[in-house]
N, C-alpha and C positions, 0 to 999 in steps of 0.2 A: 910526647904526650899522646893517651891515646885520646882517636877521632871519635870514637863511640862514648867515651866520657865526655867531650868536650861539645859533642853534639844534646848530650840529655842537659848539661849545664846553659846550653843557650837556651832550651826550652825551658826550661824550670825559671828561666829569669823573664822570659817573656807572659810564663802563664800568669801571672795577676794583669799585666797587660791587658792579654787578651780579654780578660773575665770583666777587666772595669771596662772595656771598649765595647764588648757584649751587652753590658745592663746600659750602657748610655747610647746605645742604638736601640735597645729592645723598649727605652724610655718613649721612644720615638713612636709607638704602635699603641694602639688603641689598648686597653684592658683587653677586651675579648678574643684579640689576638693573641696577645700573652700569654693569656691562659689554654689555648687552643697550641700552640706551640712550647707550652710546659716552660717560659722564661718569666711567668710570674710566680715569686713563691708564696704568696697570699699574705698571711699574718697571724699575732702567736692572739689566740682566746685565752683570755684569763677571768674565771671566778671569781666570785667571795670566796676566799680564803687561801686561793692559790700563794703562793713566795714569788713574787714577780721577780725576784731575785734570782731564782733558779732556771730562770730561761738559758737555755743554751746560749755558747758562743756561737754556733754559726748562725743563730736565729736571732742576734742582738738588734741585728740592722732591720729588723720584720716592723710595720707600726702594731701597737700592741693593743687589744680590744679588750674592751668589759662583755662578756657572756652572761645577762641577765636571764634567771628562771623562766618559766611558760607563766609562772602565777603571778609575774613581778607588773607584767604587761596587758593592756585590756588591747584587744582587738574587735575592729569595725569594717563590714562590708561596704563599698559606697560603688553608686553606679553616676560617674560621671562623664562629660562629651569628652570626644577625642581632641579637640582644640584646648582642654587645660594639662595634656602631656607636658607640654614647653613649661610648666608653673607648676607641677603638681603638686608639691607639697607648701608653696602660700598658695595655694586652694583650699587645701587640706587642712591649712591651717584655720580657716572660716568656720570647718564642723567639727571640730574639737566639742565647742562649746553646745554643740545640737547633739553632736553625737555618743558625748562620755558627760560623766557626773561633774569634769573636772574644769577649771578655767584653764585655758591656752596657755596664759604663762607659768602656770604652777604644774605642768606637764614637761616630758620631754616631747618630741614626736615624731612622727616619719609617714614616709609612704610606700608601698611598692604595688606595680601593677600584677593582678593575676591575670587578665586574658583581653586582648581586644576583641568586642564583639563584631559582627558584621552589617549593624547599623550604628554605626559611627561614636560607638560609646566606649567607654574604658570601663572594665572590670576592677575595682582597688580596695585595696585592703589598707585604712588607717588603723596605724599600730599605736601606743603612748602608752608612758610608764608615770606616774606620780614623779614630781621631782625630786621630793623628799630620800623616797625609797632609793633613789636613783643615787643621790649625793649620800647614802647613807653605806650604798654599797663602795662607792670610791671612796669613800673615806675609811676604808678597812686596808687600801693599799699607803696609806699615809700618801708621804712628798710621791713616790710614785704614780700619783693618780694625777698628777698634771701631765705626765708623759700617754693618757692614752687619745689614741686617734678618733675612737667612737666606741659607742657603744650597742651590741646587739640582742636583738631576743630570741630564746632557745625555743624550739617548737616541743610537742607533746615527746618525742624520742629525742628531744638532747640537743638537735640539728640546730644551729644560727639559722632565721630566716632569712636573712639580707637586708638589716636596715641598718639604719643610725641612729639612734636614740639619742647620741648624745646633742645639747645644745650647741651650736656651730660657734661659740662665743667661746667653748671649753675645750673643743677639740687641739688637738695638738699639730699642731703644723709643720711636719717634716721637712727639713731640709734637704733638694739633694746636693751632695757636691759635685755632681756633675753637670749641674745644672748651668753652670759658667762656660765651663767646656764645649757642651750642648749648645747656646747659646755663639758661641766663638769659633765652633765648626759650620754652624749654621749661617754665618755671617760669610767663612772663608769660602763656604760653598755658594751660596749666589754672588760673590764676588768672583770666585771664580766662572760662574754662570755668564755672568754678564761681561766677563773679559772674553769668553769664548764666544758669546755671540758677537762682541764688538768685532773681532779678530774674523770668525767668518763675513760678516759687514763688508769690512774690510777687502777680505780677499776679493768678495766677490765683488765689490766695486772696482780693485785692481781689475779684475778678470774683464772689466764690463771696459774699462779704459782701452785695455790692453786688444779689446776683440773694434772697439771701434775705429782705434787706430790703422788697425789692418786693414777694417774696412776701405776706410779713407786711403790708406797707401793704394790698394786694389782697385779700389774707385779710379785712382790718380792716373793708374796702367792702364786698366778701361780705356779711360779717356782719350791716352797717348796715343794708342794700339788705333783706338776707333777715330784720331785724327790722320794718324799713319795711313790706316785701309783707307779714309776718303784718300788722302793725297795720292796714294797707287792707284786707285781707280779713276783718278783724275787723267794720270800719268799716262795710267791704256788706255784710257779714252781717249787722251788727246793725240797718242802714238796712232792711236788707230786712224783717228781723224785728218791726219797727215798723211796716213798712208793709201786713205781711198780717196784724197786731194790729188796727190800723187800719181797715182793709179788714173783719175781720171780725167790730168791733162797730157795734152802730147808732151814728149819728150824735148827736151832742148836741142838735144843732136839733130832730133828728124826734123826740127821744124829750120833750126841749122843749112841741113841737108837741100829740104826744100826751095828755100829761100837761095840755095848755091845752084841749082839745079834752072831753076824759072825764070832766072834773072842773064840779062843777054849778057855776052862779054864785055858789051860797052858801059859797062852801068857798072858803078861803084858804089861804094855804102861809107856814108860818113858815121852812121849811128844806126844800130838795130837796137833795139829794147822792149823786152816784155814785163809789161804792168799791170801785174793781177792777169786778170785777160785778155789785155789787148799788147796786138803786135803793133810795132810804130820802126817804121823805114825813112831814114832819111839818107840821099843820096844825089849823083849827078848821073843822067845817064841820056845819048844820043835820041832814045827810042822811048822817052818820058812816057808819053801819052798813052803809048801802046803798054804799059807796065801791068794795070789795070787786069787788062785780058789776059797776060801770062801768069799772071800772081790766082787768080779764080780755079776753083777745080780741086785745090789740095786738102786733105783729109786735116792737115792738122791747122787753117783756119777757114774762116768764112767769111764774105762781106767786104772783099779788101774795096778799098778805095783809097784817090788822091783827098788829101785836104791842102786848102788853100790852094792856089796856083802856081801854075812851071814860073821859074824864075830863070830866066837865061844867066847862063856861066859864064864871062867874055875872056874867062883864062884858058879854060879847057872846050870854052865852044859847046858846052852840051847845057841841057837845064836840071835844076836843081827842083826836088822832090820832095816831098813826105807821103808817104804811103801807108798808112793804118787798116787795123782787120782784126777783128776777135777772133782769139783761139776756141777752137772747138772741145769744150771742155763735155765731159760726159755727161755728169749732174745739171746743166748747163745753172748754175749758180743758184740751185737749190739745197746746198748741203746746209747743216744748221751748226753755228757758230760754236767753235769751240774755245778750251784757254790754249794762248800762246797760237790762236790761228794768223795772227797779225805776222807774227815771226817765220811761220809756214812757208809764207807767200814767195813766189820767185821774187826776185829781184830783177831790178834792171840792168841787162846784157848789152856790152855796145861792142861793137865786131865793124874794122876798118876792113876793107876790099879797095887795094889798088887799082 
């Protein structure tokens, strides 16, 4: 098959398509547009004596107008406000009867504006034809003359001015059939309207869900993170705080050392123990008294002294002792409390001497 025939064949099936999809969007636009963009094609004028018969096919679907003479119609100037625009012709209708020979209902009539002025008034021209003449002339298209849409008056060259003459009781009321269509696209499109903005709603309430949860998880880490850094800053703190404890009492060895050093050879130790800061000696030794004087002088306590009194030995013949002295700490016990200082603290040391 060739593509170039099978291509003009899809077109040719599609163009009434298009042409009906054309006039029921162009339905959609104001008159003024229409005719500014050449998609209105106006309508067929017909005279006394025209063949209303002989109107063209492609002009069948036009609404079809009566063309009355220049002599058929009286015309009248009126200078009225610019507030009965909205109503102008039941205004117009009021000076029918002041302004023509004729009664209102034995008239056809119309109106059209010639100019707005620039103190708030309207320029108008009331047109009206006799009814008679009017029905005299439709009745030369016989059954015909129900079919037309209105009727106009021809100016001194021939030209329609632009009204309606006819009674709105007679005119003929076009149907379109697209006018269902029109009606059923117009429905499917704000339903569509309103599914899309539901659908955006939507998301963006997802999005709003979606963004807060993060939040919250994030928040959650914050939190952890910023419980974590106290805890390590606890941590060096309290490391630290051990470490200039440490740093700032004597050693256990030297104080050890000391106390092996000071102490005569006759003198034993049943219990040494350091608490917190105090040293505590208990022991038996020949030269009790004099303990006192050789325990004073050393860097790593001060103060020593017996508590209570020599208690004679009657197995080893010597007397028994306690002997206390506070360590000579740096901070002398100004440091300021930290966590886990309880745990810090030396313990109690006990060391026998035979």
């Amino acid at each position: 098959m060739d593509a170039t025939a099978l291509g003009g064949g899809n077109i040719a099936a599609l163009t009434p398509f298009l042409a009906w999809w054309g006039r029921a969007l162009a339905a959609w636009l104001p008159p003024a547009w229409r005719r500014a963009l050449g998609m209105d094609r106006g309508r067929v004028l017909l005279r006394a004596g025209d063949d209303a018969h002989a109107v063209p096919q492609a002009l069948s679907d036009l609404p079809r107008w009566l063309l009355l003479p220049a002599s058929a119609g009286l015309r009248r100037r009126l200078l009225l406000p610019a507030a009965a625009a909205d109503r102008l012709r039941d205004v117009a209708g009021f000076e029918v009867d002041r302004q023509t020979p004729f009664a209102k209902d034995a008239v056809g009539y119309d109106t059209r504006v010639l100019a707005r002025r620039g103190d708030g008034q309207l320029d108008v021209e009331l047109v009206v034809v006799p009814r008679a003449r009017l029905e005299a002339q439709l009745a030369q298209f016989g059954d015909l003359a129900t079919q037309f849409a209105g009727a106009d008056l021809a100016d001194g060259s021939g030209e329609p001015i632009g009204v309606n003459l006819l009674p709105p009781e007679l005119r003929r009321r076009r149907h379109d059939p697209a006018r269902g269509v029109n009606a059923l696209l117009a429905l499917v499109f704000v339903a569509a309207t309103a599914a899309m903005l539901a659908l955006v709603l939507h998301n963006r309430e997802d999005a709003a869900r979606r963004l807060q949860a993060q939040v919250a998880r994030q928040a959650g880490a914050a939190r952890a993170v910023s419980v974590q850094r106290a805890e390590l800053v606890a941590l060096v703190e309290g490391r630290a705080w051990i470490l200039r404890e440490r740093a700032a009492r004597p050693q256990l060895v030297s104080v050890l050392d000391q106390v092996a050093q000071r102490l005569p050879d006759d003198t034993w130790l049943d219990k040494l123990a350091i608490d917190n800061d105090r040293l505590l000696l208990i022991g038996r030794s020949a030269q009790a008294s004099g303990l006192v004087a050789r325990m004073e002088g050393a860097p790593q306590w001060r103060s020593p002294a017996l508590t209570g009194t020599l208690q004679p030995d009657p197995r080893s013949g010597r007397d028994r002792f306690t002997l206390a002295a506070e360590l000579a700490v740096a901070h002398a016990g100004d440091a300021p409390a930290a966590p886990g200082a309880a745990a810090a603290r030396t313990g109690g040391a006990d060391a026998d001497r035979p």
